[in-house]
VOGU-576127 format. One record per residue (C-alpha): residue in one letter; x, y, z. Coordinates in steps of 0.5 Angstrom, whole numbers, padded with zeros to 4 digits, always signed. Each point is the difference from the previous one (the first is absolute). Layout:
AXYZ ...
***
This chain:
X-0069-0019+0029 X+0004+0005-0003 X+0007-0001-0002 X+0004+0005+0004 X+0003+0006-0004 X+0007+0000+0000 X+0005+0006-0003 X+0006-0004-0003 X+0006+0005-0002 X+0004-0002-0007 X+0006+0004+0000 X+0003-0003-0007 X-0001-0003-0005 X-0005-0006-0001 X-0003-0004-0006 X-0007+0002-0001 X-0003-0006+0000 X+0002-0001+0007 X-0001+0008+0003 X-0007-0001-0004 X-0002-0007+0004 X+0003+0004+0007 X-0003+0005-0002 X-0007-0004-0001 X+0000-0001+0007 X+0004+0005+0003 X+0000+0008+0001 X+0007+0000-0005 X+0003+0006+0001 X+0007+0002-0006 X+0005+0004+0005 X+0007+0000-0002 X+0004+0001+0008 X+0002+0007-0002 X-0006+0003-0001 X-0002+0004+0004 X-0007-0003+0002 X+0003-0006+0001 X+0001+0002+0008 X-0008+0002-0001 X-0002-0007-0003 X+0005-0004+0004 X-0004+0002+0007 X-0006-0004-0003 X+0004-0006-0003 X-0002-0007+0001 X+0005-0004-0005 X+0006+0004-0003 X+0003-0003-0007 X+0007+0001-0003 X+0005-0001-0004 X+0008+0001+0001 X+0001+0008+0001 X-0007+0001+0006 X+0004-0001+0007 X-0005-0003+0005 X+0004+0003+0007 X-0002+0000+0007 X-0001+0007-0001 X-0005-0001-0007 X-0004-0005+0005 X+0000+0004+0005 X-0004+0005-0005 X-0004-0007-0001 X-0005-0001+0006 X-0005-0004-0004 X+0005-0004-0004 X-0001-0008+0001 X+0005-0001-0007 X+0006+0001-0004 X+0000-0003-0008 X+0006+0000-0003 X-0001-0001-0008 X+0007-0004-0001 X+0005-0005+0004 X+0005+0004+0004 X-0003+0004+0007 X+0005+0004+0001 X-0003+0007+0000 X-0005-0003+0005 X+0001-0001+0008 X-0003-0007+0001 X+0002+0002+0007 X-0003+0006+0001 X-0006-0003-0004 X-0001-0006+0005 X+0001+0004+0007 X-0006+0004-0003 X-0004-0007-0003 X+0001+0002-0007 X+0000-0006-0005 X+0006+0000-0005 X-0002-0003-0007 X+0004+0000-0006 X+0001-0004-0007 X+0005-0005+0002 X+0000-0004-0007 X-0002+0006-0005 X+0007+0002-0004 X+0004-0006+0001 X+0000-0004-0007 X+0000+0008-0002 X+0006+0001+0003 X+0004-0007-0001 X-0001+0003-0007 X+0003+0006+0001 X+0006-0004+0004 X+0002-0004-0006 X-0002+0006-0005 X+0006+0003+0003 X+0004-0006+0000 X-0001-0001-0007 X+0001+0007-0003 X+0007+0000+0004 X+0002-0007-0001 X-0003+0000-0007 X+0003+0006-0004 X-0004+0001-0007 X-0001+0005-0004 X-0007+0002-0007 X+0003+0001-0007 X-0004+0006-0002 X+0003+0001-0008 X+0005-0005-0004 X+0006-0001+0001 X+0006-0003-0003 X+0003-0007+0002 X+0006+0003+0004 X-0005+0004+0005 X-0004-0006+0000 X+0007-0004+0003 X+0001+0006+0004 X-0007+0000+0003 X+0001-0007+0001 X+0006+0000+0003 X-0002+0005+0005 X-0006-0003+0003 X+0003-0006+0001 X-0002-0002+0007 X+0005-0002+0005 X-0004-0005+0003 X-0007-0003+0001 X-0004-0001+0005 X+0002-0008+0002 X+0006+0002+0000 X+0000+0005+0006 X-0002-0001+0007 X-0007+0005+0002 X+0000+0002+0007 X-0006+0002+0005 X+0000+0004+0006 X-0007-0002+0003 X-0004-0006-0002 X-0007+0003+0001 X-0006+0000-0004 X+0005+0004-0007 X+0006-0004+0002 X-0003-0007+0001 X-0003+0002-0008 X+0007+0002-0002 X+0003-0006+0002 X-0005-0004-0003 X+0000+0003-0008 X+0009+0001+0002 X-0001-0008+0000 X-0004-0001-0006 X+0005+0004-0003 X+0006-0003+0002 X+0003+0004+0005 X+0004-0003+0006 X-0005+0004+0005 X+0002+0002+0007 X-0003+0004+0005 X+0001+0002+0007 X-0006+0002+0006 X+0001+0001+0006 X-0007-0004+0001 X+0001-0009+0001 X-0004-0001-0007 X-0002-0007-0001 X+0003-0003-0006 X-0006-0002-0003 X-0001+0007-0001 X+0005+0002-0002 X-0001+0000-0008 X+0006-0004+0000 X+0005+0006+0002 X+0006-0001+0003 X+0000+0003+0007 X+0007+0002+0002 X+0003+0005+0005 X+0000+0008-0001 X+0008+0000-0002 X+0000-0006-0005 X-0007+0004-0002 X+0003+0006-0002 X+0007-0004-0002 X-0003-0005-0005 X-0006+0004-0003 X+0002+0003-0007 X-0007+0003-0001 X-0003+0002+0008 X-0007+0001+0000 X-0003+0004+0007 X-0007-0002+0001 X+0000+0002+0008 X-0005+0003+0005 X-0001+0007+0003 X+0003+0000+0006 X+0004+0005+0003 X+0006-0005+0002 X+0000-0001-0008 X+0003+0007-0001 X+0006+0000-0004 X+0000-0008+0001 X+0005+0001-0007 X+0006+0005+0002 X+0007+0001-0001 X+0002-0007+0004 X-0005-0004-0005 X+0002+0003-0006 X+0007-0002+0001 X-0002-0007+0001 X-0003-0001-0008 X+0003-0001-0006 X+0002+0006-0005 X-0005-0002-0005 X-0006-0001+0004 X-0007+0002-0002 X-0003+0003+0007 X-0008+0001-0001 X-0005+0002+0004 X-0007+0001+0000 X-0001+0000+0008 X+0001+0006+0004 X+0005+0006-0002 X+0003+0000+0007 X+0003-0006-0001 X+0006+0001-0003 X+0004+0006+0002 X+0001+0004-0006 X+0007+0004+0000 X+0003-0007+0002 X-0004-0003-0006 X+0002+0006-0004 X+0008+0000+0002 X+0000-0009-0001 X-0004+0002-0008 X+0006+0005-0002 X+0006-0004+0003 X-0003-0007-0004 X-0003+0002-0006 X-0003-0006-0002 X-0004-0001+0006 X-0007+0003-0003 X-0006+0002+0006 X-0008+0000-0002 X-0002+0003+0005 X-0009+0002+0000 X+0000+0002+0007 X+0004+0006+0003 X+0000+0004+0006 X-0003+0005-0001 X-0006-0001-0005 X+0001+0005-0005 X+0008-0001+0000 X+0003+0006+0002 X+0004+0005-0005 X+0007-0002+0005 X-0001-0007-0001 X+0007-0003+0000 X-0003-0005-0005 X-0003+0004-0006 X+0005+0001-0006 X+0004-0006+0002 X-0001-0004-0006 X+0000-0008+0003 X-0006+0002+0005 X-0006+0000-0003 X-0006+0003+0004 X-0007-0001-0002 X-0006+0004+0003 X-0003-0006+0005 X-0004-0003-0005 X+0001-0008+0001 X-0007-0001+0002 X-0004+0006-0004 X-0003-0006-0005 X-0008+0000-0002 X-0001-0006+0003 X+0006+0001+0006 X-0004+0007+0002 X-0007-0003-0001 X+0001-0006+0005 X+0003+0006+0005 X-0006+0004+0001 X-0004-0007+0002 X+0002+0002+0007 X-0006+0004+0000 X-0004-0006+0001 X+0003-0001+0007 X-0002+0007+0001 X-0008-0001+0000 X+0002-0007+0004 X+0005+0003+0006 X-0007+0006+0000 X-0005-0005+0000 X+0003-0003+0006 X+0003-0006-0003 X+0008-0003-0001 X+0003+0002-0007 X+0004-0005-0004 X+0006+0004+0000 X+0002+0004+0007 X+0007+0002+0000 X+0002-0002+0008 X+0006+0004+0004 X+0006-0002-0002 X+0005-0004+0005 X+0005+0006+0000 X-0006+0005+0004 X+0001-0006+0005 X+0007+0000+0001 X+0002-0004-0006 X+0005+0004-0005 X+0003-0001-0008 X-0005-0006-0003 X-0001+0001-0007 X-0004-0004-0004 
***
């Protein structure tokens, strides 16, 4: 028996082991969303693989008669409408575990650089420079000594809690969902305002969902403290810039690390450029070897939702599109 020859659209990147195993198997077609045979070749798709900045719509599906799945190479489906694809019986796969050591890495990477000042002695110096580098650097407070705070104990959040505690942190977290305490990495749970109260570093790790939007606004940010750290490798519109950006001027102790912006790339108007207690970074938490290696493993559900078998990773709808609002995870 023949296997079936299916047209499998890649719209971005792929690691090349994997694009070669699909495309083994597979008619493997390279075509960015905006290019203008894309329509053309989307016609005659069975499968679409993406990444970040393709927008799988109603209207793309509609463009897509023959196509029986939607692979995100990532985590996060909020470029894709699951609802859209499952009225139409697409299958969603994605990566679930792909970038979280990546980004638990970054998240304290961030922590250390803002809490942990220091500084490369290039050329000598004489011993009063050498006090006054000393003197300068000391670090106002190490990590067993602050209180670390997570919005959504998911997949990132759980494993932030987990190496806070080996590290000595008085570890917080709040979630909309009743996580159970043997899941909980020995975090805290606690309501929202006592969250954003307590926390002296905050770290966003929440979902996509439009109830999310603007989940950190003005009324938020009057809530914590003067010198927190604010870090957010989720979502860009999670938090509301302009009020971010009026809270950081007004305490100028405060520090935001922010890696996810809306939109991506940042806009010259930004509110937050040239403050000098934000620090953006150009969504790169997850982008290791290893990290985008392990992403572009959804390939292989691909070939399975094709060959008519069920994936490891299907990304269902979520509560909110049957009338649920504003989890995060």
């Amino acid at each position: 028996m023949t296997t079936p020859l299916f047209n499998v659209i890649q719209t971005e990147h792929l690691d090349a082991a994997a694009a070669a195993w699909l495309a083994e198997r597979v008619n493997l077609l390279v075509c960015p969303h905006d290019d203008p045979a894309f329509a053309a070749r989307l016609a005659e798709a069975h499968g679409l693989v993406v990444r970040t900045y393709t927008r799988v719509n109603a209207a793309l599906l509609d463009r897509a008669p023959r196509l029986r799945v939607v692979a995100r190479a990532g985590v996060g489906v909020d470029n894709i409408d699951l609802r859209a694809c499952a009225q139409r019986g697409v299958v969603v796969v994605n990566a679930p575990d792909a970038n979280t050591e990546a980004v638990v890495e970054f998240v304290f990477a961030e922590m250390l650089d803002a809490l942990r000042p220091r500084r490369r002695v290039r050329q000598a110096v004489d011993a009063a420079q050498w006090r006054r580098w000393r003197d300068e650097l000391e670090a106002e407070r190490q990590l067993d000594e602050i209180t670390l705070g997570i919005l959504g104990l998911g997949r990132i959040g759980r494993r932030i809690a987990t190496v806070g505690r080996a590290l000595g942190m008085a570890t917080i977290y709040h979630d909309l969902l009743d996580i159970p305490p043997a899941q909980r990495s020995g975090a805290e749970p606690v309501d929202r305002a006592t969250l954003l109260r307590a926390a002296d570093v905050l770290t966003i790790h929440v979902d996509g969902r439009p109830g999310n939007r603007n989940l950190i606004g003005e009324r938020e940010l009057a809530m914590m403290r003067g010198g927190v750290l604010l870090i957010n490798t989720s979502r860009g519109f999670v938090i509301d810039p302009t009020a971010l950006a009026t809270f950081l001027a007004a305490h100028p102790r405060a520090e935001a690390r922010l890696d996810v912006h809306e939109p991506e790339p940042i806009a010259a108007d930004s509110p937050l450029l040239r403050l000098p207690n934000a620090h953006l970074t150009p969504h790169v938490a997850g982008r290791t070897r290893s990290a985008m290696r392990r992403m572009s493993d959804v390939v292989y559900d691909v070939w399975e939702v094709l060959c008519g078998r069920e994936p490891r990773h299907p990304v269902e709808e979520p509560p909110e599109a049957a009338g649920e609002s504003g989890r995060h995870r």
